[in-house]
Backbone as CSV, one residue per row, in Angstrom:
resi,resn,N_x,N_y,N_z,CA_x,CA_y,CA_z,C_x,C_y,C_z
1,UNK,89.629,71.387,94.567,89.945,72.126,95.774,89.302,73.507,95.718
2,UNK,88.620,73.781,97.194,88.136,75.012,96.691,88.867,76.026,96.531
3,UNK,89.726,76.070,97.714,90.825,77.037,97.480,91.663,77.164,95.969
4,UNK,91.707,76.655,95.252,92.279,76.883,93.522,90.997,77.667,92.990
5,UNK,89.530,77.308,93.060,88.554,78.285,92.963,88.163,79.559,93.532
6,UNK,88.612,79.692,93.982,88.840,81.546,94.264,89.855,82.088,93.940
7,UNK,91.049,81.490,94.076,92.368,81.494,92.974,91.888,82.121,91.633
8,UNK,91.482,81.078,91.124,91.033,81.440,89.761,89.785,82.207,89.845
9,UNK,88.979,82.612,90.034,87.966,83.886,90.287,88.766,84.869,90.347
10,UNK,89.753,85.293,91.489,90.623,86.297,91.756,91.413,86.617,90.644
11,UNK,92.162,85.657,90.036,93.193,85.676,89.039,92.073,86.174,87.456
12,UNK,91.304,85.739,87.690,90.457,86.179,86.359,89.772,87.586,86.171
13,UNK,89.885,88.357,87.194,89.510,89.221,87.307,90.512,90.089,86.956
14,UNK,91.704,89.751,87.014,93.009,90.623,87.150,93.375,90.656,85.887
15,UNK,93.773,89.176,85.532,93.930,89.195,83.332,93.450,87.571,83.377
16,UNK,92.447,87.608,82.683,92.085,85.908,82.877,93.124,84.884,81.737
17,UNK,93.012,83.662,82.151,93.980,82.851,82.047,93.543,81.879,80.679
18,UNK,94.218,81.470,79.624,93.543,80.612,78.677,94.193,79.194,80.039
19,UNK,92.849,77.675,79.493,92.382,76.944,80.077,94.378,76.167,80.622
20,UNK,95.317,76.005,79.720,96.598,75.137,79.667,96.969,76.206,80.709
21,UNK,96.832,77.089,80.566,97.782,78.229,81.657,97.218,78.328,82.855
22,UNK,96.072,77.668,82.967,95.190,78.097,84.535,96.216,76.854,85.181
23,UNK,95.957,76.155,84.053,96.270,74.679,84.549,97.409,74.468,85.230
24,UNK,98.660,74.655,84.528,99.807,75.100,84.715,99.716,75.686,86.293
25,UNK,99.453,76.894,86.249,99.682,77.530,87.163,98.774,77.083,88.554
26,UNK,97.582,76.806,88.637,96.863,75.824,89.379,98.063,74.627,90.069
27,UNK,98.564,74.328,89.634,99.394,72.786,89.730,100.601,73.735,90.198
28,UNK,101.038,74.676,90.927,102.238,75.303,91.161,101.789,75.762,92.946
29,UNK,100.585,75.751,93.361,100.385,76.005,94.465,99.890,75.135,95.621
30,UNK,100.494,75.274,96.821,99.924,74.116,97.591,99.718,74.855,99.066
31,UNK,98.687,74.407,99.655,98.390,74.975,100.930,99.318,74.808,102.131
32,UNK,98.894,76.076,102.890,100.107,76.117,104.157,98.654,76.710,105.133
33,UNK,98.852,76.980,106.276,98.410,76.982,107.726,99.481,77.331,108.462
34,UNK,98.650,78.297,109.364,99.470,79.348,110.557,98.485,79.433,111.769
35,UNK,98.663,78.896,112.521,97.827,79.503,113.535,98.277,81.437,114.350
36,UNK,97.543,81.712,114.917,97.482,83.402,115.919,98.973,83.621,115.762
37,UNK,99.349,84.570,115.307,101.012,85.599,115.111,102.297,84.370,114.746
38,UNK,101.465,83.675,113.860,102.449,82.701,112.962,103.753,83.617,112.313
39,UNK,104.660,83.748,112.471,105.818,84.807,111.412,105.832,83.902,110.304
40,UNK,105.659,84.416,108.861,105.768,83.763,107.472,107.354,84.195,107.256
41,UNK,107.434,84.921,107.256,108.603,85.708,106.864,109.440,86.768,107.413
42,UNK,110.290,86.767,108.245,110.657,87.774,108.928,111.829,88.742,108.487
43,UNK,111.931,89.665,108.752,112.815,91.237,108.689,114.145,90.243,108.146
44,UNK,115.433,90.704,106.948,116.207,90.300,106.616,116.329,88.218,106.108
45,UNK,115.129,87.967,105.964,115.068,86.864,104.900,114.342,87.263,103.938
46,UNK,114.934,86.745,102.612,114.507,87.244,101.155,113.047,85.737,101.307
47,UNK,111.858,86.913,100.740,110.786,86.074,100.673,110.649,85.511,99.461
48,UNK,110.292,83.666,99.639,110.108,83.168,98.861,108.950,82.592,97.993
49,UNK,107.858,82.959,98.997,106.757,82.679,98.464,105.577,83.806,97.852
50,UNK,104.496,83.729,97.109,103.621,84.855,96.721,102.583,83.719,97.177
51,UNK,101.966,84.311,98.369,100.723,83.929,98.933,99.251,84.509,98.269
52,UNK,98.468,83.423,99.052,96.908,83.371,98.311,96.045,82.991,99.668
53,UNK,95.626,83.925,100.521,94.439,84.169,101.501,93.373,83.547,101.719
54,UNK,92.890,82.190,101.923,91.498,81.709,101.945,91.040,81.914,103.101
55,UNK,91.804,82.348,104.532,91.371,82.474,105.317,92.153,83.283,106.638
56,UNK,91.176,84.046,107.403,92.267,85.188,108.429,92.890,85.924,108.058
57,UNK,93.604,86.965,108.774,94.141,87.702,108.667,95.811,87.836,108.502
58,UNK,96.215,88.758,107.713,97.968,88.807,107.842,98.544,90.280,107.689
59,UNK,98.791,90.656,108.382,99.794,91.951,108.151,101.292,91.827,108.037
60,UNK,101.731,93.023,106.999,103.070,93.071,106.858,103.290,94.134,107.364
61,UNK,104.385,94.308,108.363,105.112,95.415,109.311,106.817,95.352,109.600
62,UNK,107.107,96.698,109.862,108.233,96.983,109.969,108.338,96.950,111.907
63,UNK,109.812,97.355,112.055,110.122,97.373,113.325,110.919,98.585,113.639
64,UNK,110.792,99.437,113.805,112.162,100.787,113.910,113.244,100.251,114.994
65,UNK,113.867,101.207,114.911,115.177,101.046,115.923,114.921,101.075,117.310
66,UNK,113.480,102.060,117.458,112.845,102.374,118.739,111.952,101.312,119.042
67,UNK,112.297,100.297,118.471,111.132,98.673,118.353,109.579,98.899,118.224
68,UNK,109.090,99.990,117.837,108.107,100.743,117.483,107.440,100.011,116.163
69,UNK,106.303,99.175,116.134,105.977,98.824,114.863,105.125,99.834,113.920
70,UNK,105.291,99.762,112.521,104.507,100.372,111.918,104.031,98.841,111.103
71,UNK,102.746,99.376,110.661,102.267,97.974,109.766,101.181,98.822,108.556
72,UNK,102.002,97.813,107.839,102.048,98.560,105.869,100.966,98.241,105.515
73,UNK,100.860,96.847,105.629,99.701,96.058,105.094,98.659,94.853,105.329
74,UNK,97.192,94.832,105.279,96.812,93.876,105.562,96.925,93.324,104.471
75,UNK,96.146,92.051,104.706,96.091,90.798,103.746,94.843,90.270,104.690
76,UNK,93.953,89.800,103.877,92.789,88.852,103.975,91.795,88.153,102.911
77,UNK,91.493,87.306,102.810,90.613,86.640,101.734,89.712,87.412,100.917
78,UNK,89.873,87.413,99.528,90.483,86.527,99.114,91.367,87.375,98.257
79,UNK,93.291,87.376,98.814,93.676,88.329,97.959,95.245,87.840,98.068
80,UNK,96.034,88.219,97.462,97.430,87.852,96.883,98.131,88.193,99.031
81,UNK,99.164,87.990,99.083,99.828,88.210,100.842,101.369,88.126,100.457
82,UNK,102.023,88.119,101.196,103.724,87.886,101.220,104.351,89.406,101.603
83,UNK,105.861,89.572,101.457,106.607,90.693,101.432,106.519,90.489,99.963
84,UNK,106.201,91.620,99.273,105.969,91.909,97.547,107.389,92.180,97.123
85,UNK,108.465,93.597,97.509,109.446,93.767,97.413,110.422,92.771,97.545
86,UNK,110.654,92.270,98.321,111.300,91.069,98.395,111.480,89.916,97.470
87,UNK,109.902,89.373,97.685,109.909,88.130,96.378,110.245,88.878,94.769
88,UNK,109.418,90.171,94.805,109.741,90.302,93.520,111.836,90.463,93.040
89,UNK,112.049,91.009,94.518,113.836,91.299,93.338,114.778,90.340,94.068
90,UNK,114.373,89.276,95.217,114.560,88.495,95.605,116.008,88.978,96.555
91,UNK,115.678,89.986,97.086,116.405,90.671,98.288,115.931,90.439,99.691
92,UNK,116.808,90.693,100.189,116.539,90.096,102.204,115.413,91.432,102.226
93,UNK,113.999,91.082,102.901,113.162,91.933,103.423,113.629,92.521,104.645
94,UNK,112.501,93.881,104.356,112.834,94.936,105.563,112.089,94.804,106.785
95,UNK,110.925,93.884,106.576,109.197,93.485,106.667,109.116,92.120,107.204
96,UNK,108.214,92.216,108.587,107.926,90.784,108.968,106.342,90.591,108.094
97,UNK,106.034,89.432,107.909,104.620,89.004,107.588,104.289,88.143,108.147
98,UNK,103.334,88.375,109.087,102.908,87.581,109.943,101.456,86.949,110.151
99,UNK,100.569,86.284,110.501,98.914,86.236,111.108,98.493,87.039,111.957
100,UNK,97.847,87.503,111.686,97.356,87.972,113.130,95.811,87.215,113.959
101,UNK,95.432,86.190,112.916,94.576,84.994,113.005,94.846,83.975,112.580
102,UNK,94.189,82.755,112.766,94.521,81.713,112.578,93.961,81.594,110.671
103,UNK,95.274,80.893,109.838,94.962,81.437,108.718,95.734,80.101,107.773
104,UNK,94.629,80.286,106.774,94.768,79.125,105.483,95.091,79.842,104.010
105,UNK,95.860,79.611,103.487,96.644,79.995,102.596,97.038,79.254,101.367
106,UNK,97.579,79.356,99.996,97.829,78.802,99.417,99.243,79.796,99.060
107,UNK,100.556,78.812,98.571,101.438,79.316,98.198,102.169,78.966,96.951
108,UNK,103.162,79.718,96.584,104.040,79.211,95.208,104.972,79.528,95.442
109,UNK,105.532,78.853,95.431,107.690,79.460,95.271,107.955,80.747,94.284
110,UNK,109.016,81.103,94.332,109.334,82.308,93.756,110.036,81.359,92.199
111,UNK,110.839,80.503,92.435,111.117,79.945,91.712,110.312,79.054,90.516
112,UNK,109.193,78.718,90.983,107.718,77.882,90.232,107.267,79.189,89.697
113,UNK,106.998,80.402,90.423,106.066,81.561,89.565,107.080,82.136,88.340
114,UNK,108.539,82.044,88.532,109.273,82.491,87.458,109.468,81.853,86.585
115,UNK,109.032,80.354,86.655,109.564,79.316,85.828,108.133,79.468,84.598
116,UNK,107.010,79.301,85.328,105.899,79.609,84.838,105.804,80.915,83.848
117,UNK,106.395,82.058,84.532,105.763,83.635,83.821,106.663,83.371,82.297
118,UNK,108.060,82.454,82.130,109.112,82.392,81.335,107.829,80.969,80.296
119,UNK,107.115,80.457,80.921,106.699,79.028,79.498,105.393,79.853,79.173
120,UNK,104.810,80.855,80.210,103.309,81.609,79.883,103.180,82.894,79.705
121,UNK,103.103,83.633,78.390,102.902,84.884,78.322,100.971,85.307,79.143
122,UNK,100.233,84.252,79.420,99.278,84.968,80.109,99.661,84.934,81.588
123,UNK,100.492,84.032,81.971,100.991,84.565,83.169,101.555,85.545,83.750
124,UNK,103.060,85.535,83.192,103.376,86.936,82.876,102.868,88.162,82.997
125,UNK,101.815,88.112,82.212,100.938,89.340,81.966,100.095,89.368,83.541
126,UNK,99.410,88.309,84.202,99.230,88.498,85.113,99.893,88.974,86.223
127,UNK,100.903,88.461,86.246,101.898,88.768,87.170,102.248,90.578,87.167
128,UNK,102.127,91.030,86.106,102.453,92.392,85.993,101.371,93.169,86.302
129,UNK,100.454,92.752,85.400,99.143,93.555,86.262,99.262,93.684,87.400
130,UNK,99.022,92.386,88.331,98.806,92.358,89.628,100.089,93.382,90.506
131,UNK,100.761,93.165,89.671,102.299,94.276,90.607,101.518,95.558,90.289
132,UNK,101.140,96.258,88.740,100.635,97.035,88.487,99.984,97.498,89.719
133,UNK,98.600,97.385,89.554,97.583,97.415,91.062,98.054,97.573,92.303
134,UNK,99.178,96.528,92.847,99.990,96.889,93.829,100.433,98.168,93.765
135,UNK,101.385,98.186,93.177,101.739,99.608,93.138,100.944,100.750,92.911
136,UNK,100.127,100.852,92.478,98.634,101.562,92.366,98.441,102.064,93.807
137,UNK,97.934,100.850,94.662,97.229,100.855,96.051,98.291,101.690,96.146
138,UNK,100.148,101.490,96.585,101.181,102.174,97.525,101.008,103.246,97.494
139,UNK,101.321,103.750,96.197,100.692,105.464,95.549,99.818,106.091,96.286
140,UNK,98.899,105.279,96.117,97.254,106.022,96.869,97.422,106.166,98.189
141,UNK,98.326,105.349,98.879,98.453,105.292,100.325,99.568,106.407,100.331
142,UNK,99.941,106.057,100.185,101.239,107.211,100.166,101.036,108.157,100.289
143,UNK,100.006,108.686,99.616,99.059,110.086,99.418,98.359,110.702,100.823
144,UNK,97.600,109.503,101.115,96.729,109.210,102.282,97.725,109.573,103.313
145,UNK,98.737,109.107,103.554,99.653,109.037,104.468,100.081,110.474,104.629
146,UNK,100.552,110.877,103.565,101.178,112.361,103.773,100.495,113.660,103.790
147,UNK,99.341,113.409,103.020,98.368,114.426,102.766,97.039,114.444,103.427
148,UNK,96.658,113.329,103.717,95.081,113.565,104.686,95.581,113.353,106.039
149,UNK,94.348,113.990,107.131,94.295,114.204,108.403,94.164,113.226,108.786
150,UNK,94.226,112.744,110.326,94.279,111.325,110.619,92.235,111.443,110.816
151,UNK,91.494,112.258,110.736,90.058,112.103,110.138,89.717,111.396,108.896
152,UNK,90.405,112.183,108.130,90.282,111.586,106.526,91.152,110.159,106.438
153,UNK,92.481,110.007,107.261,92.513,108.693,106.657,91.632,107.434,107.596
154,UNK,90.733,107.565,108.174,90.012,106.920,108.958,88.734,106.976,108.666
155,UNK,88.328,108.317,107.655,86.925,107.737,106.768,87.471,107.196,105.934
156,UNK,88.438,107.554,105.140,88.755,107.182,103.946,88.707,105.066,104.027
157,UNK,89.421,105.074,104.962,89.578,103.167,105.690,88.464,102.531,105.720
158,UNK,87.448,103.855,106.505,85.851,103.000,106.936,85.645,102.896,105.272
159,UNK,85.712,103.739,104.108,85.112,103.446,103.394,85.476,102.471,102.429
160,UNK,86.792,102.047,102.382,87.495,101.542,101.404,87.255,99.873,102.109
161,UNK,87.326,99.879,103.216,87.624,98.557,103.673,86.473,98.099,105.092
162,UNK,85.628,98.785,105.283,84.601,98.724,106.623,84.734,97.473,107.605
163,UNK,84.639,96.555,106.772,84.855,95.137,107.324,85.657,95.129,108.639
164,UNK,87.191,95.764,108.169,88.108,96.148,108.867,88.144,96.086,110.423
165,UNK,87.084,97.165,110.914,86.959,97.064,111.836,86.760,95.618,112.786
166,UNK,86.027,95.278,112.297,85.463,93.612,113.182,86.602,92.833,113.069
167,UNK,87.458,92.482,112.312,88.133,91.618,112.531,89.780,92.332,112.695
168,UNK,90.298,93.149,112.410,91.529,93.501,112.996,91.301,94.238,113.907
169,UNK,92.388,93.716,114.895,92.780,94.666,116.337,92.804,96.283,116.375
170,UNK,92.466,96.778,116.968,92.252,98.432,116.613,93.391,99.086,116.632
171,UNK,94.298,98.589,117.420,96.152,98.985,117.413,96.767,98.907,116.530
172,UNK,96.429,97.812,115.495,97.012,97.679,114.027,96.428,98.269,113.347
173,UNK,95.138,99.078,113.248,94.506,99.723,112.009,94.970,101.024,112.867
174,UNK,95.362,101.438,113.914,95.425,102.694,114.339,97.190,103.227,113.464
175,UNK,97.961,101.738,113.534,99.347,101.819,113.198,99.033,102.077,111.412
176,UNK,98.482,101.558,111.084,98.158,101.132,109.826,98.155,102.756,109.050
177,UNK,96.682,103.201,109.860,96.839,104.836,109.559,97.508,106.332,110.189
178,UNK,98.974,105.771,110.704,99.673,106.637,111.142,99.140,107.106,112.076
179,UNK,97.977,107.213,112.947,97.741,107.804,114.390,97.723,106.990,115.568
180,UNK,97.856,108.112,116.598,98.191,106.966,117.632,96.790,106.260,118.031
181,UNK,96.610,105.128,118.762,95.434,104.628,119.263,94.653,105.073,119.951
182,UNK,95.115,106.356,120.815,93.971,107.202,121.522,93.312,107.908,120.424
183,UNK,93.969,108.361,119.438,93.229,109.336,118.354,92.201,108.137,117.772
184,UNK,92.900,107.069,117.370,91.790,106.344,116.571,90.626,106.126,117.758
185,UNK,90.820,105.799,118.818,89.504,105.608,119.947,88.524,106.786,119.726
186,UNK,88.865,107.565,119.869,88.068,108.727,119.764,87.603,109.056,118.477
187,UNK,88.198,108.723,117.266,87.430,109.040,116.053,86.417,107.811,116.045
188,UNK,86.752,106.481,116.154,86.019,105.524,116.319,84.638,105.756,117.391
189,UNK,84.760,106.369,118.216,83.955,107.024,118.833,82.834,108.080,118.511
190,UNK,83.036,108.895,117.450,82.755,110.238,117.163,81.997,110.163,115.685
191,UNK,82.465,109.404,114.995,82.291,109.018,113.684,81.233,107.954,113.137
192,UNK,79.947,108.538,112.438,79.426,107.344,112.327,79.675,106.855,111.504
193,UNK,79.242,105.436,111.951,80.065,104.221,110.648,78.757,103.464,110.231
């Protein structure tokens, strides 16, 4: 399957796997499909799966009281997806995760990845890294968020992620970097890319 091959490309990059443990863990995931604003997981269900991206787009977003979305995170090929907080302490999420394209995926139970990280210390170890890094990115955003101008966090985006543009909606990358969508029009405008 190709999708287990980028799996493992991805996963090897992060802490690579001896051959019984790819294996193992290979044999724990099975594909799912969403077509356009599929909900994976919505606000107050504890997420059960740690997703794997082969195809389209997915953001994770909140909803305020003022039904106002903010949206935390993309997800696109080829890279880990889900509510992270959630699966990891296995609490009701705050966070819908949804498509925002039509999208192919591979998944694992929360229960199969724990059963696994407990028979595989290279799993394990993966598994932490990869939170590692996660938490890495939040940090950095966090930063971005509080400390740069909505200029800087909109080069900072073109540069980190360029792609970006073409395939997500400009309302979600405008939400994404805290300004409103007229500001992003106009930097998108002004700014060469």
């Amino acid at each position: 399957m190709e999708g287990l091959q980028q799996l493992q490309k991805f996963v090897s990059n992060i802490a690579p796997l001896r051959e019984e443990e790819w294996t193992a863990f290979a044999a724990g995931w099975s594909p799912v499909a969403g077509k356009r604003k599929t909900l994976l997981t919505a606000a107050g269900e504890t997420e059960r799966y740690l997703y794997f991206v082969l195809e389209g787009v997915q953001r994770v977003f909140h909803i305020g009281e003022d039904r106002q979305e903010a949206t935390l995170v993309f997800t696109y090929p080829y890279s880990f997806g889900g509510v992270a907080d959630s699966l990891l302490t296995q609490t009701p999420s705050s966070y819908f995760f949804e498509t925002l394209t039509s999208s192919q995926l591979l998944r694992i139970s929360h229960q199969q990845l724990q059963q696994l990280m407990q028979a595989h210390t290279g799993i394990r170890d993966l598994v932490l890294r990869a939170t590692a890094f996660a938490l890495k990115g939040v940090l950095e955003r966090q930063l971005e968020l509080q400390c740069f101008s909505a200029e800087q966090k909109f080069r900072t985006l073109l540069k980190r992620s360029p792609h970006v543009l073409q395939i997500i909606p400009h309302k979600y990358l405008a939400s994404y970097l805290g300004i409103d969508p007229t500001t992003f029009s106009k930097l998108l405008g002004s700014i060469r890319i």
